[in-house]
C-alpha positions as CSV (number, residue, x, y, z in Angstrom):
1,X,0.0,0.0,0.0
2,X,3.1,2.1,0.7
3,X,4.5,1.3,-2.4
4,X,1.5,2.6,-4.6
5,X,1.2,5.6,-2.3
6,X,4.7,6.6,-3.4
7,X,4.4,5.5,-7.1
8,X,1.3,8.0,-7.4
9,X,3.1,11.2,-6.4
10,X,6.5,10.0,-8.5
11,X,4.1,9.8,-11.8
12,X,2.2,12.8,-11.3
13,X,5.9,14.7,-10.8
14,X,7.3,12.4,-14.0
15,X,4.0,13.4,-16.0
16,X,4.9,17.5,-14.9
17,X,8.2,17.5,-15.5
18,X,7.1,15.6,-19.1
19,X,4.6,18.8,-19.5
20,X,6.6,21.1,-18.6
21,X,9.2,20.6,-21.0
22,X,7.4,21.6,-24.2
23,X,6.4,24.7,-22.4
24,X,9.8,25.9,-21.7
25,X,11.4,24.8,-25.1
26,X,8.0,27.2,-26.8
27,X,9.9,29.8,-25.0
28,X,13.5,29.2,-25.6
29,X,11.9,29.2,-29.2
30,X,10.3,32.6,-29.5
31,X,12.8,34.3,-27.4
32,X,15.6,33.1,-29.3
33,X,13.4,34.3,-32.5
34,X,12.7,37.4,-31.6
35,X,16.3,38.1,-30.2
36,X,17.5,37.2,-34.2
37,X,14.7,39.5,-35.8
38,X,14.3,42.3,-33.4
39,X,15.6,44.6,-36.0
40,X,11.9,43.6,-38.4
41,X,10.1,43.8,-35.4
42,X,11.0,47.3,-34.3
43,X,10.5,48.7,-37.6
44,X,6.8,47.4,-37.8
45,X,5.9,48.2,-34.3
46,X,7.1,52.0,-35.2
47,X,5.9,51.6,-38.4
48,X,2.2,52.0,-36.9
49,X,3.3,55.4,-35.4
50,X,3.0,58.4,-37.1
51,X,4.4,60.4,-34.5
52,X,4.6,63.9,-35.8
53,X,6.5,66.6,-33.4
54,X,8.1,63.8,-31.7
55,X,11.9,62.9,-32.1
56,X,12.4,58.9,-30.8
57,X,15.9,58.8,-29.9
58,X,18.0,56.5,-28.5
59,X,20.0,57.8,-25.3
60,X,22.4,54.6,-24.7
61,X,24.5,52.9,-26.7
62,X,23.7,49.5,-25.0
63,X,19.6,50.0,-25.9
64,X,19.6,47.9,-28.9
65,X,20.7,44.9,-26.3
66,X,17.7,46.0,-24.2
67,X,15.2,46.0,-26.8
68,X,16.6,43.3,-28.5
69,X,15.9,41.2,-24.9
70,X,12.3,42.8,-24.2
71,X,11.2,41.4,-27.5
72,X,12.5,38.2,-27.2
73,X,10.9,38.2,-23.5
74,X,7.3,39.1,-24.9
75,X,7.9,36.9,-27.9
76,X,8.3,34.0,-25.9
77,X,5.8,34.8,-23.9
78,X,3.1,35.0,-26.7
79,X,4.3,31.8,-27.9
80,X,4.5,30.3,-24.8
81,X,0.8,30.9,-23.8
82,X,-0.8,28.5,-26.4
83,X,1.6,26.0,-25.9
84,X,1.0,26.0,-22.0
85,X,-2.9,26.1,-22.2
86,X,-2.5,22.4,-24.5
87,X,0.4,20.9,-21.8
88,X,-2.0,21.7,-18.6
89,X,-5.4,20.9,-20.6
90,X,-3.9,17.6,-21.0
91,X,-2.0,17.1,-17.9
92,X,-5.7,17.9,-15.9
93,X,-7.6,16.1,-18.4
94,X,-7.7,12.4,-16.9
95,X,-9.1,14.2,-13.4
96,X,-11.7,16.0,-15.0
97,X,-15.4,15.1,-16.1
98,X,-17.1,14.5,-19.4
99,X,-19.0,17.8,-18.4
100,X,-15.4,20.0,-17.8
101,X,-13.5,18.2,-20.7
102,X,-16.4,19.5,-23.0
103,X,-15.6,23.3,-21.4
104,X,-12.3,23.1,-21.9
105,X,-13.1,22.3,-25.5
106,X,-14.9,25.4,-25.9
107,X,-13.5,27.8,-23.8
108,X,-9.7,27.1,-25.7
109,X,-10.2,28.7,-28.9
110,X,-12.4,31.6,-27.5
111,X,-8.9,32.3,-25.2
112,X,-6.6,32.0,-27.9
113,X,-8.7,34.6,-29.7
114,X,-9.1,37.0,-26.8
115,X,-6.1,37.2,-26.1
116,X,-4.8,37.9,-29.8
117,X,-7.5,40.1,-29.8
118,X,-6.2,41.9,-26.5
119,X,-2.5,41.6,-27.4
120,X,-3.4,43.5,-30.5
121,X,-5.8,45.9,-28.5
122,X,-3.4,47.1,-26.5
123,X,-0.5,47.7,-29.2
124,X,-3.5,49.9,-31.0
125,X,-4.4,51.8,-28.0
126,X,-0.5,52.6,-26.7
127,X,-0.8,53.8,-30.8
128,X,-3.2,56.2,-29.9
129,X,-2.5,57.4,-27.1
130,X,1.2,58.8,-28.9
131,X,-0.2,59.5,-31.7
132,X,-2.8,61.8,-29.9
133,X,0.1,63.1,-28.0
134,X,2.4,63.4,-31.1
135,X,-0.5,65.5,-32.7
136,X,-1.1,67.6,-29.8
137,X,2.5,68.8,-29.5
138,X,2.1,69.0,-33.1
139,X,-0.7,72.1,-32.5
140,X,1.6,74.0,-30.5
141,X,4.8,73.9,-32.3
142,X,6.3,72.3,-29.5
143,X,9.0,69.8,-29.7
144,X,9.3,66.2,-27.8
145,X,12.2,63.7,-27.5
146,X,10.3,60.0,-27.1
147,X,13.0,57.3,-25.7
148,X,12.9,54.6,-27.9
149,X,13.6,51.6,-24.7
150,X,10.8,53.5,-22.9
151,X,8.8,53.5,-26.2
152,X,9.0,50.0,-27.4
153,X,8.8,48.1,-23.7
154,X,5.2,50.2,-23.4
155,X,4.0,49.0,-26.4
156,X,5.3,44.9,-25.8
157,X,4.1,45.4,-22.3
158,X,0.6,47.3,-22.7
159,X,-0.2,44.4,-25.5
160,X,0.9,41.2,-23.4
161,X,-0.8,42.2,-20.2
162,X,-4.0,43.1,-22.1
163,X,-4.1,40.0,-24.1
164,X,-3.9,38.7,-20.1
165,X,-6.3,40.8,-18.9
166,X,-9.0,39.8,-21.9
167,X,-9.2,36.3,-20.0
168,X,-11.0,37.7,-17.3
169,X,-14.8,36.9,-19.2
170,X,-13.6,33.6,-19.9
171,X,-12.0,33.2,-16.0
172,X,-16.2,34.3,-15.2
173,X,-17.9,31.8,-17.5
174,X,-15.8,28.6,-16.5
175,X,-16.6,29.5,-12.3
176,X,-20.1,30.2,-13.6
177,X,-20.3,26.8,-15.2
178,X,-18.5,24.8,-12.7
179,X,-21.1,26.0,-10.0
180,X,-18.7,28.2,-8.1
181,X,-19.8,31.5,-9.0
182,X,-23.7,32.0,-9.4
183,X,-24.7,34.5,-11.8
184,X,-27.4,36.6,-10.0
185,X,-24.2,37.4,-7.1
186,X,-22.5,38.7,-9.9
187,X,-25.4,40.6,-11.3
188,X,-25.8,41.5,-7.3
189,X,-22.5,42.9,-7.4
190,X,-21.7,44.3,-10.5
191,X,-20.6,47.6,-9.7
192,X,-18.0,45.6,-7.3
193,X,-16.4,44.1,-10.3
194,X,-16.9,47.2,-12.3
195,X,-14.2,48.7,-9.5
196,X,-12.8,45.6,-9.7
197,X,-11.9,46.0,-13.1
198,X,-11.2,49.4,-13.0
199,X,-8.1,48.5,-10.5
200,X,-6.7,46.2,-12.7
201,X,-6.4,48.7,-15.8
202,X,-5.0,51.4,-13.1
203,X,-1.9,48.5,-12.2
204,X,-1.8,48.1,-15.9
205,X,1.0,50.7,-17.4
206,X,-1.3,53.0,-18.2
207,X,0.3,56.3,-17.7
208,X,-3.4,58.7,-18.4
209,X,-7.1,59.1,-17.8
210,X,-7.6,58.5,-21.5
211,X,-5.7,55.4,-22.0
212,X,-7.2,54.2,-18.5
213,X,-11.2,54.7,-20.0
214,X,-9.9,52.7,-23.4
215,X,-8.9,50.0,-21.2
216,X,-11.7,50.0,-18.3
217,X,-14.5,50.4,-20.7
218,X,-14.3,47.0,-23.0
219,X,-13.7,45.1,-19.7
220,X,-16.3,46.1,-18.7
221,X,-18.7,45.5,-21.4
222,X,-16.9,42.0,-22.1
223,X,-18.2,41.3,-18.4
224,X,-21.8,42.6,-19.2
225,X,-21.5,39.9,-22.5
226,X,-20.5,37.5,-20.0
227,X,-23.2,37.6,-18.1
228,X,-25.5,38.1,-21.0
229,X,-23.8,34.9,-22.7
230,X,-24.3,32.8,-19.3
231,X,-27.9,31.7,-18.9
């Protein structure tokens, strides 16, 4: 009895480590690809910027190292997510039932797509929000010196945590169908996760009101579809 007692924890730890290995390779991968094409990857990301009035410099001779390492960080990342979700799905899959296997199965593809959808969100947004600022500066013949580190580590950043962020609906719906979470307490406490919400944009690098509305409001109304989805 002992004996099986130890052989259960060993092949859970085996069946991790076995898991776990894909995961981390996903990210030696897309770090290692975004360190080699950094260069390509800059130029698009500015490419969306049309930043008139505003000078992006670089202030370091070391900075290409540092942006050359943030996007292989969030490159990895990205690539890493999808990867991970498929390792844990199956690593959790013999201990679930029918009923959760067939959530899983739908609520996959709908997080790949949110957060693609919020990755990209929030590279559009931080586009605004310079672009607005480039403008404004713009008006008033006034010049600006944008730090290109400072610049680019926004952008990755703003766009990885908001691709995180645009879980939360999908984070609702599973407790909601798994009987943890009843809809009417939500409903009950709405404005609670409206504020809710609202503090995870502020901890988000958001540096203005603007930029904080762009963010607070689709969470929000992704949690109203939420509920609206969830009968």
């Amino acid at each position: 009895m002992a004996d099986k007692e130890n052989i259960l924890p060993a092949t859970v730890f085996l069946e991790l480590r076995r898991r776990l290995i894909p995961v981390l390779l996903s990210f030696v991968v897309g770090f290692g690809v975004g360190i080699i094409f950094y260069k390509q990857i800059l130029l698009f990301l500015l490419s969306l910027f049309d930043l008139k009035g505003i000078n992006i410099v670089m202030t370091s001779s070391y900075q290409m190292f540092d942006l050359a390492f943030n996007v292989g960080i969030v490159l990895g990342l990205v690539i890493l997510l999808p990867v991970f979700i498929y390792e844990f799905y199956f690593f959790v899959k013999p201990a679930l039932r029918i009923k959760e296997r067939k959530l899983f199965n739908k609520i996959i593809p709908f997080s790949m797509f949110l957060f693609v959808a919020g990755f990209w969100f929030g590279i559009k947004m931080t586009q605004y929000i310079f672009s607005f600022f480039s403008q404004t500066t713009a008006d008033f013949h006034l010049g600006n010196y944008l730090d290109v580190s400072k610049m680019i580590s926004q952008v990755l950043a703003m766009g990885l945590l908001t691709g995180l962020v645009f879980q939360i609906p999908l984070v609702i719906s599973a407790l909601m169908r798994m009987g943890i979470v009843k809809k009417e307490f939500l409903v009950e406490k709405r404005k609670i996760v409206w504020v809710i919400l609202l503090i995870i944009a502020v901890l988000l690098p958001s540096t203005d009101v603007l930029s904080l509305v762009m963010i607070t409001v689709p969470l929000v109304l992704l949690f109203e579809l939420t509920l609206l989805l969830n009968k």
